[in-house]
C-alpha positions, 0 to 999 in steps of 0.5 A, a space after each residue: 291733052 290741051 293743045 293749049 298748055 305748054 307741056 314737058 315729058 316727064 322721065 318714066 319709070 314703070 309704075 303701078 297701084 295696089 288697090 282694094 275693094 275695101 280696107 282690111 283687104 290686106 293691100 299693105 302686107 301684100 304692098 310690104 311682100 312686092 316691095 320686099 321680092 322686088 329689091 330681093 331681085 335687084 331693083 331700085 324701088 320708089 314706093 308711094 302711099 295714097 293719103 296721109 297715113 305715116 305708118 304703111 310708109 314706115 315700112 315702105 321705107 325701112 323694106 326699100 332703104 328710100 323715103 317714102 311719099 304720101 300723096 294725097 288728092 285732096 289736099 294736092 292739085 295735080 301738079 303738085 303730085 306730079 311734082 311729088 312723084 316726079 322729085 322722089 322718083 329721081 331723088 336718091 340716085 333715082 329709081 327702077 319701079 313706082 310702087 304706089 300702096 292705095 288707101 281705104 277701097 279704090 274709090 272712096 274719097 272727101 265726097 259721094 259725087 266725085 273721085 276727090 281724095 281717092 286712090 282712084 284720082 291719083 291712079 288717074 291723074 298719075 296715068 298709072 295702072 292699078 292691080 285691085 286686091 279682092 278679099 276673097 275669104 268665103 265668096 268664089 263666083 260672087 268675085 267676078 261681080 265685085 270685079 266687074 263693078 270696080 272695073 265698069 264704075 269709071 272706065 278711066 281707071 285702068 285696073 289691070 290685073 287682080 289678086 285674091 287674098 285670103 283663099 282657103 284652098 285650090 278649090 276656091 282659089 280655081 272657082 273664084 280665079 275662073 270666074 274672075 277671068 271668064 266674066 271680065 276679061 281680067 287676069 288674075 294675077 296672084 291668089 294669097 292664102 289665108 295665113 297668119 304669117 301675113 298678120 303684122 301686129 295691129 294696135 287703135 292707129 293701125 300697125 306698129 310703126 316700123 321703127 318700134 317694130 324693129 326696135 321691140 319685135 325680136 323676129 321682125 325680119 322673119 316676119 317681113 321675110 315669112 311675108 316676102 316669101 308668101 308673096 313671092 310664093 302667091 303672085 306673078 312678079 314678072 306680071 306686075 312687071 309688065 303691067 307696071 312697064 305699060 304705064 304711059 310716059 306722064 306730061 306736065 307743064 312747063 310752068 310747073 315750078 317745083 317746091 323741091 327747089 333748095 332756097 337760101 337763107 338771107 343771111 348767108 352764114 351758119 344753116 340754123 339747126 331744127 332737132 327733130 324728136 325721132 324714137 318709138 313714142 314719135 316718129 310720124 313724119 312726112 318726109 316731104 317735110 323734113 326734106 323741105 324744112 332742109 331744102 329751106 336752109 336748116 340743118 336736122 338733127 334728130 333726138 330721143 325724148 325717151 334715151 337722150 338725157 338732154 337736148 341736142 344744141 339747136 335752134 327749134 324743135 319739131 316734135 312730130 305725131 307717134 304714140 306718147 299714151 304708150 310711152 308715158 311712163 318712158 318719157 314722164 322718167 326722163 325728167 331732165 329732157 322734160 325740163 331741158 324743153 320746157 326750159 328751152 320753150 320759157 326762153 322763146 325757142 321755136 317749138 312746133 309739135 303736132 298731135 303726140 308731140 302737143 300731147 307730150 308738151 301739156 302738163 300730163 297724160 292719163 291713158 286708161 280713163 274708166 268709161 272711156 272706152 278700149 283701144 283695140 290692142 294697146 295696152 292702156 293701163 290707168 295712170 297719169 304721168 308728169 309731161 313737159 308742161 310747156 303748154 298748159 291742159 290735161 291730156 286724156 286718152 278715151 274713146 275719143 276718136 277724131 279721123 278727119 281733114 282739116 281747114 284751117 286759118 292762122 290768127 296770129 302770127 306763129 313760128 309756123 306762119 303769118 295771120 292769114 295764112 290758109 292750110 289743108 290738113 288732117 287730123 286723127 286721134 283718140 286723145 282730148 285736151 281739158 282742164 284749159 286755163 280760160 286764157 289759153 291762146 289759140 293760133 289756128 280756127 278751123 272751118 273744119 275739122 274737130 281741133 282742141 275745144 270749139 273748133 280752135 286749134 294751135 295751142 301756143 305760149 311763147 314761140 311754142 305751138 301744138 296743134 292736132 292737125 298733121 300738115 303737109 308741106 306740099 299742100 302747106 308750102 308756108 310750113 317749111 319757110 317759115 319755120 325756118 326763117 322763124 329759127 334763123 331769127 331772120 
């Protein structure tokens, strides 16, 4: 620690990261069973997710009954995850356990030279010791020198245990298990067999999100119940307890101001209302931003673009990320919502839509398009439905597949920010804008990242925006602000 930098304990709770050597190593379903056995035994568990995934956390709070945090090194310096970890971990009555779901493989990141944006950064900035999920499907002693490589690569990553998924019997479990502990000193902890149980349904973003997966999966309990018990079944609980508990108190300085600070409004009357969209097509959400968005001076009142007939009485609209293409025909049906907020954007109302939300709001939507490509399993029948039309284009879904962080710069002042405003987002979707009238007005220039055409972003008409870049309020601390300042008519 620098002498030099005035520093304040931070209240520690046990915590521990669950990391792979790759994706598709089955991190998150074994996340979902921990998390699971953990609150079945009593504990209040605070759950995290490593980068900017809305999905896994999805489940990470629908399993735990808290808000679940993304963190995310690239886009935050560390006091920033500090500020994020510390403020969810003592929110809601406060916590027992971090449990903190990596992302991709333990050290991939933003660069070949560095840990920047990688699940090994925050296990380091975070002091938190890691627990390295193997996918031992067809290796046993070849285990032992992937094991060792992760655990030499940068000594300031404390991997303190192993769990080896997809073993096909007690003979390779013995073999692999052996090996592992005898070439590295380290115990392996949890051996999970090969088992379709373990399967979640899997479409082109990932899994299904939990909302859909309650709302549509008749047996979604017993599938997260079947996960809990193979787990429970497959590793030691009282292990990852205890490693958990070794995780060193944190320190932070004092000067840190946290962004989680509740501000007022300078007009001291009625909070203005943000309606938030919150279904099956649209439900990535960080909740970071909601919650911010609320410590800002705005009220949140959620509403269905697929069951509600009309719009709740707010003062903006926020309509997030999620999954428009599989719910066309759904949200094209729902004529009076449409025209409810296309009106309501003509009238100036503040309108801000990210990715699914700026595909809902353009003039329709085409899924299926020949010679673009599949969708892994989704189900992508050929047809065009009607959308809002408050934003002008054709939205198309194909083989388009855009996974990217973003820089980006406001040109024009928005219900998002002022001129010159600078952010770090992302950006990840298989979806394209066309048919753009040539006077089309874009609020955003990316320095990075794809956007909607030529590197412009933030399609805007009136007081709405749509952008296909996701932001974080943590990293963007404008957003919150200044949306609601923008809705308050301040």
């Amino acid at each position: 620690m620098n002498a030099d930098i005035d520093t304040l304990e931070i209240k520690s709770i046990p915590r521990v990261l669950l990391s792979a050597d790759r994706s598709s190593s089955g991190k998150t379903t074994i996340t979902i069973g921990l998390l699971a056995a953990l609150i079945k035994r009593g504990y209040n568990v605070q759950p995290f997710k490593v980068g900017l995934d809305y999905i896994d956390p999805s489940y990470h709070s629908e399993i735990t009954g808290r808000r679940a945090r993304n963190i995310d090194g690239y886009l935050m310096d560390k006091n920033a995850v500090l500020d994020v970890y510390t403020h969810a971990c003592e929110s809601d009555g406060g916590s027992d356990i971090a449990i903190i779901e990596g992302v991709r493989g333990l050290y991939e990141g933003f660069e070949s030279f560095s840990d920047l944006g990688s699940t090994a950064q925050i296990a380091k900035q975070l002091d938190c010791p890691v627990i390295l999920i193997i996918n031992a499907r067809s290796i046993t002693r070849s285990a032992a020198a992937i094991v060792n490589g992760y655990k030499n690569f940068d000594p300031d990553v404390n991997i303190a245990g192993v769990i080896l998924n997809n073993v096909g019997g007690g003979r390779h479990a013995k073999k692999a298990k052996e090996a592992i502990e005898h070439y590295t000193g380290l115990s392996v902890i949890g051996i999970i067999p090969r088992d379709n149980s373990m399967q979640i349904s899997m479409r082109h973003l990932g899994l299904v999100p939990a909302l859909e997966g309650r709302r549509r999966v008749d047996d979604f309990d017993e599938r997260i119940g079947a996960i809990e018990n193979i787990i429970t079944k497959g590793i030691d609980i009282d292990r990852v307890i205890d490693i958990a508990k070794s995780a060193r108190p944190l320190e932070k300085p004092k000067s840190t101001s946290t962004i989680f600070t509740p501000r007022s409004l300078k007009d001291t009357g009625t909070r203005p209302t943000i309606g938030v969209a919150l279904d099956e097509a649209f439900n990535f959400y960080y909740h970071d931003n909601i919650e911010l968005l609320e410590l800002a001076g705005a009220n949140i009142k959620y509403f269905s673009p697929i069951h509600d007939a009309h719009l709740p009485d707010v003062d903006g609209l926020y309509i997030g990320g999620g999954y428009p293409e599989l719910f066309a025909a759904e949200l094209e049906a729902n004529e009076s919502m449409r025209n409810d907020i296309k009106e309501a954007s003509t009238a100036g109302l503040p309108i801000y839509a990210e990715c699914g939300g700026l595909m809902y709001l353009t003039e329709k939507l085409t899924t299926g398009v020949k010679g673009k490509g599949t969708y892994h399993m989704a189900d992508m029948p050929e047809s065009t439905h009607r959308m809002v039309g408050a934003l002008p284009g054709h939205t198309l879904m194909g083989h388009t597949r855009v996974v990217s962080y973003n820089i980006g710069t406001l040109e024009m002042d928005t219900v998002i920010g002022q001129s010159g405003n600078s952010f770090k987002g992302h950006e990840f979707h298989h979806s394209e804008i066309v048919d753009l009238p040539h006077d089309a007005k874009f609020a955003i220039k990316l320095s990075r990242g794809v956007g909607i055409i030529d590197g412009w972003d933030g399609l805007t008409v009136n007081n709405t925006i749509g952008s296909y870049a996701h932001l974080h309020g943590v990293s963007y601390r404008e957003f919150a602000g200044s949306f609601v300042k923008c809705v308050s008519g301040d």
